[in-house]
C-alpha positions in Angstrom: 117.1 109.2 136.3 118.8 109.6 132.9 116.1 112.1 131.2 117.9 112.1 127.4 118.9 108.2 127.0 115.8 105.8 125.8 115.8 102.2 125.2 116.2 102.6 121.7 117.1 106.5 120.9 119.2 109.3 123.0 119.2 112.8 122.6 122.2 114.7 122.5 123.1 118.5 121.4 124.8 119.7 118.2 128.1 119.3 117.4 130.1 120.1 114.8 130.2 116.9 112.5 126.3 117.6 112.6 126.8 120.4 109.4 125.8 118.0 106.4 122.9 116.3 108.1 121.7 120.0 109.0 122.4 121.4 105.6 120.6 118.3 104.0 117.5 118.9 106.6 117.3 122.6 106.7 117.7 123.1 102.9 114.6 120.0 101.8 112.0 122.8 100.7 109.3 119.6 102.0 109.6 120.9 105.2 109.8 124.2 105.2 106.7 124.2 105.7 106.6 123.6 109.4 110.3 125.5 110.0 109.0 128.9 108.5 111.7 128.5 106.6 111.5 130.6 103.0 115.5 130.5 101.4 118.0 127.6 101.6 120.9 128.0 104.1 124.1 128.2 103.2 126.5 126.1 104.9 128.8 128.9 106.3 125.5 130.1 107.7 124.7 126.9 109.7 128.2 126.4 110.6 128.3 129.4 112.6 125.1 128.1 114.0 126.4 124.9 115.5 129.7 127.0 116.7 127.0 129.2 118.9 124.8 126.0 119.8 126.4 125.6 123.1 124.4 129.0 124.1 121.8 128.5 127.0 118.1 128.0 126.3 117.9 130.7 128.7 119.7 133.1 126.8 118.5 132.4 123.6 115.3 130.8 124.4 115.5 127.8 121.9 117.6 124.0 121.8 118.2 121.9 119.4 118.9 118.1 120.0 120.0 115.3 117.7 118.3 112.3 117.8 120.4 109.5 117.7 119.5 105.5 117.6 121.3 103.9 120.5 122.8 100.9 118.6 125.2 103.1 116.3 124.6 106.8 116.7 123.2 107.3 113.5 121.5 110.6 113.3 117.7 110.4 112.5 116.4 113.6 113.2 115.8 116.7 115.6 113.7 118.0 118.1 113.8 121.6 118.9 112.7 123.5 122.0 111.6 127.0 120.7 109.9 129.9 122.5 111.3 129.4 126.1 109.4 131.3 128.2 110.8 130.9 132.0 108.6 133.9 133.2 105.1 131.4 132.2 106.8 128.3 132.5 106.1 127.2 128.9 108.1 125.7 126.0 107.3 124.9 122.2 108.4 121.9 120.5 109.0 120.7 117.7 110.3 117.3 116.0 111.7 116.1 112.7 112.3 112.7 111.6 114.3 112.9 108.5 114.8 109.6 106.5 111.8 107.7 105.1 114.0 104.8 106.8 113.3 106.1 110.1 110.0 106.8 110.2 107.4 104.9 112.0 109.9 103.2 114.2 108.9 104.7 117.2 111.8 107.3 117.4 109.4 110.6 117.2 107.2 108.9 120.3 110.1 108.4 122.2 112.1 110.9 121.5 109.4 113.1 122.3 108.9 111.7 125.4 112.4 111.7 126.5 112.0 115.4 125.8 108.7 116.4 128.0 110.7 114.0 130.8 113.9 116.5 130.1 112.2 119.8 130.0 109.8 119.2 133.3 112.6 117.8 135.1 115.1 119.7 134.0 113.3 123.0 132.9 110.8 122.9 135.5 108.4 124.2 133.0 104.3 124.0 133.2 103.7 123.5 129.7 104.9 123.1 126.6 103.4 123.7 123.2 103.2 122.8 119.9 101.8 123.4 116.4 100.4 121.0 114.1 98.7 121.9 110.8 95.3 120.3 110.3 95.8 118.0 107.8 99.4 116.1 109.5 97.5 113.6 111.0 100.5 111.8 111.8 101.7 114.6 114.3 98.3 115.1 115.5 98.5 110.8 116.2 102.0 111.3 117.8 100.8 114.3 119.9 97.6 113.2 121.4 99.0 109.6 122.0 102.3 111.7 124.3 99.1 113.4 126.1 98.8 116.7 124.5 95.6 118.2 124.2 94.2 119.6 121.4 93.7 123.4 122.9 92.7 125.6 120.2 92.4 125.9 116.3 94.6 128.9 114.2 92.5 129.8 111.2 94.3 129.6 107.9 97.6 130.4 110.0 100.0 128.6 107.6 100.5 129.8 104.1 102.3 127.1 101.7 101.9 125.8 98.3 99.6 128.7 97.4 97.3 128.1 100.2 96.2 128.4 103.8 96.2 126.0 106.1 95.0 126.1 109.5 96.9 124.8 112.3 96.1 123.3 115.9 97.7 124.4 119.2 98.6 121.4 121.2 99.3 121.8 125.2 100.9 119.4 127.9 100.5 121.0 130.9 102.3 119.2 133.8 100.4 119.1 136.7 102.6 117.5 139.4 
């Protein structure tokens, strides 16, 4: 079973030619909201990122992945694996699809679910996690419908555009 390969989308990790579509994503202040990002990134900075990204998620407990439409590679956006905990079997994620183009296409639903298929296979995780502030309804759709549950609420946890914003905890919990 080919875990990272869809019928329309496959993941794969950085690589080096991956610098300007990183610099674009990681310096649009729109979502630096959900990164926790503050300052722009220089590209030197990210450069030196991709040159390390071949490090295990075990040893630095995060992965990035490119997501990439099958019929010409074209980047589209990322998902990232963040908090790797291999002690409580449990793994955040998180997904980004850039262009306005590439949005509801389908490529978030599968390319998270090509991603919960890698990391319980793969991983052997029990969970994994995610964020999603309150008002993103569009995550919360894309969540519930991959079968995360909504587990808890985080109480003005978020603080952008002068204001608080609470956020929900999302859980899939494999089972099998």
């Amino acid at each position: 079973m080919e875990t990272l390969r869809g019928e329309n989308i496959f993941l794969r990790a950085l690589e080096l030619s991956d610098l300007d579509f990183l610099y674009t994503l990681e310096n649009d202040e729109s979502l630096w909201e959900v990164s926790n990002t503050t300052t722009p990134y220089s590209k030197y900075i990210l450069q030196q990122y991709l040159e390390n990204s071949h490090r295990s998620i075990y040893d630095v407990q995060q992965l990035r992945l490119v997501i990439c439409k099958n019929n010409d590679s074209a980047q589209v956006g990322f998902i990232d694996l963040f908090d790797f905990d291999p002690k409580h079997s449990r793994v955040g994620v998180g997904i980004v699809i850039f262009s306005e183009a590439h949005k509801r296409k389908g490529f978030a639903a599968e390319a998270l679910q090509l991603t919960c298929n890698y990391v319980f296979e793969h991983l052997k995780v029990h969970q994994i996690f995610a964020g999603i502030t309150e008002e993103n309804e569009g995550s919360i759709n894309l969540f519930e419908k991959a079968g995360f549950i909504k587990a808890g609420l985080k109480r003005d946890w978020v603080f952008a555009n002068g204001r608080y914003k609470s956020e929900y905890f999302y859980q899939l919990i494999n089972n099998s």
